[in-house]
C-alpha positions in Angstrom: 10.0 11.1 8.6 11.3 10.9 4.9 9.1 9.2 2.6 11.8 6.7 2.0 11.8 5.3 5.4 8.1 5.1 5.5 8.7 2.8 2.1 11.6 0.9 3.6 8.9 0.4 7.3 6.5 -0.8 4.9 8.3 -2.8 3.2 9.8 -4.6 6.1 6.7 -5.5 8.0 4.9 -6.6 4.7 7.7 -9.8 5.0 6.9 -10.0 8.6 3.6 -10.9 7.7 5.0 -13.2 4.5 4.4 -11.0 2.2 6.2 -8.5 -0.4 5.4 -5.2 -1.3 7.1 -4.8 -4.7 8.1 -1.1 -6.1 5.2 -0.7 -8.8 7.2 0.9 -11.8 3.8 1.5 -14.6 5.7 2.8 -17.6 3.6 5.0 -20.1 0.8 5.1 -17.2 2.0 8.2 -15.0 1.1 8.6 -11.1 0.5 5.0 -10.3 0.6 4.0 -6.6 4.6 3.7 -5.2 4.1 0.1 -3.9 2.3 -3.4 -4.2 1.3 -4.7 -0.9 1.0 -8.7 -1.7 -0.1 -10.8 1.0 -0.8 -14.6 1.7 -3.9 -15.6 0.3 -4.4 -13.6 -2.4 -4.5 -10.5 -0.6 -3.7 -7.2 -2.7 -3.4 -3.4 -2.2 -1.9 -0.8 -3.9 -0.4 2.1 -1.4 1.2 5.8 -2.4 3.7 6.6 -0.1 4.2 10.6 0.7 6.4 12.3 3.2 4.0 13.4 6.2 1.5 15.5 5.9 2.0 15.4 1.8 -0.9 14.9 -0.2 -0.7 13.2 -3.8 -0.9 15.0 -7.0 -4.1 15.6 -9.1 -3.0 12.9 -11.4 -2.4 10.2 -8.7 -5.4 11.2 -7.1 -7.3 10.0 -10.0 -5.4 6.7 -10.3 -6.1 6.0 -6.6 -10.0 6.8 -7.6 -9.5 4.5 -10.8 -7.9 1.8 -8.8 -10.6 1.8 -6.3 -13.5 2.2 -8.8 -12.0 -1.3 -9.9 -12.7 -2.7 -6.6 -8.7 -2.4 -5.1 -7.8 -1.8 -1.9 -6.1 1.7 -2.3 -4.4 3.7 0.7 -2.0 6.8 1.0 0.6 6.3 3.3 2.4 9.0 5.0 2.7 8.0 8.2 5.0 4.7 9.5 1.8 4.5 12.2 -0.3 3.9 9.5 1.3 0.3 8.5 0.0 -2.0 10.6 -3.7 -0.9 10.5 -3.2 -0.5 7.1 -2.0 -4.5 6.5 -4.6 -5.4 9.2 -7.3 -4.3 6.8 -5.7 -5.7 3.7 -4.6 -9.1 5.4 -8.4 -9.8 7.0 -10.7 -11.8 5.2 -14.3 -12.6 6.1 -13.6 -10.2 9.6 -11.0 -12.4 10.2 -7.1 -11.5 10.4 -4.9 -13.6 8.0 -0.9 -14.6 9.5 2.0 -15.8 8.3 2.0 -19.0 10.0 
């Protein structure tokens, strides 16, 4: 699957859950994360989509380590199976799963 419809997946189920997931765009700071995930609650990730089976660069590698030595969720995404696990873990709070109702 092209990386773009992994985005556009991603995208779409973040606003099932009443969220948005807002192209990050980090001018004069190189290789940050594609996308925003922004849930109810105050729940926040950052995610790096990639075609399948692509790995980031060096240079996004370390922002995903910098982002995470900062205490953010961080994820690599290169697989649309990988969404919903992926907002399960960013959506749940104290073990327990946060919707949209």
């Amino acid at each position: 699957m092209r990386e773009k419809n992994i985005e556009r997946k991603l995208v779409q189920a973040v606003k099932a859950m009443g969220g948005i997931a807002p192209k990050f765009i980090s001018p004069g700071f190189d290789g940050m994360p594609d996308r925003l995930v922004l849930l109810p609650n105050g729940k926040i990730a950052f995610v790096e989509v990639k075609r399948h089976g692509e790995k980031p660069s060096p240079l996004q590698e370390a922002r995903l380590r910098l982002l995470r030595r900062l205490g953010f969720k961080v994820y690599v995404l290169d697989d649309a199976g990988q969404i919903q696990q992926i907002l399960n873990e960013v959506g749940c709070a104290n073990g327990r799963f946060i919707s949209k109702g």
